[in-house]
N, C-alpha and C positions, 0 to 999 in steps of 0.2 A: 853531347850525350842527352837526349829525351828520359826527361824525368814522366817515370808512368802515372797518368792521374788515378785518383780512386773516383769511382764511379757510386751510385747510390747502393745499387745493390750489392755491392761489395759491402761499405758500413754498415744496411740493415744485417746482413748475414753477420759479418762480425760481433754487430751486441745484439743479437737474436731478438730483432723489433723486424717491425713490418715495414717495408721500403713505403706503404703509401704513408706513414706513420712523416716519414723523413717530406716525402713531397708535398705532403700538406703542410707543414712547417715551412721549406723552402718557399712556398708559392704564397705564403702570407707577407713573407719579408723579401723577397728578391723577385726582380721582372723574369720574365721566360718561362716557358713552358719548360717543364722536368720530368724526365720519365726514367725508368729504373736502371736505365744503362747510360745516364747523360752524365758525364764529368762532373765534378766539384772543383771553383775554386779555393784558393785557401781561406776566402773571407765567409763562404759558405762553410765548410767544415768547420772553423772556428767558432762559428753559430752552432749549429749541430752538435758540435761537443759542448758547450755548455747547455743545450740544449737534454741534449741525453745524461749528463752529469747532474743535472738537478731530477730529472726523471730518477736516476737509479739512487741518489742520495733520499728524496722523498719514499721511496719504496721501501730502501731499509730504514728509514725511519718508524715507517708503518707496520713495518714485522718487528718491532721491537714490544 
């Protein structure tokens, strides 16, 4: 059974950020060119969600 991968543009649309948001990220810390339909490994998303996790923790911090 093929496990379906998420893609960028799928997690940008999910927490309503901008996919170049995600690929500028990606391409600081991981080799390869990344474009808004390219797969995620698990060791990338796992980046990216801490990643967006401190983003949305600082924001409501800042609306407080």
């Amino acid at each position: 059974m093929a496990i379906k991968k998420y893609k960028i543009h799928e997690l940008a649309k999910d927490f309503n950020i901008q996919s170049k948001f995600i690929i500028e990220n990606l391409s600081k810390h991981f080799e390869g060119e990344k474009k808004s339909q390219t797969a995620l490994e698990e060791k990338e998303l796992d980046f990216l969600f801490d990643i967006i996790t401190k983003e949305i923790e600082k924001a409501d911090f800042q609306n407080i």
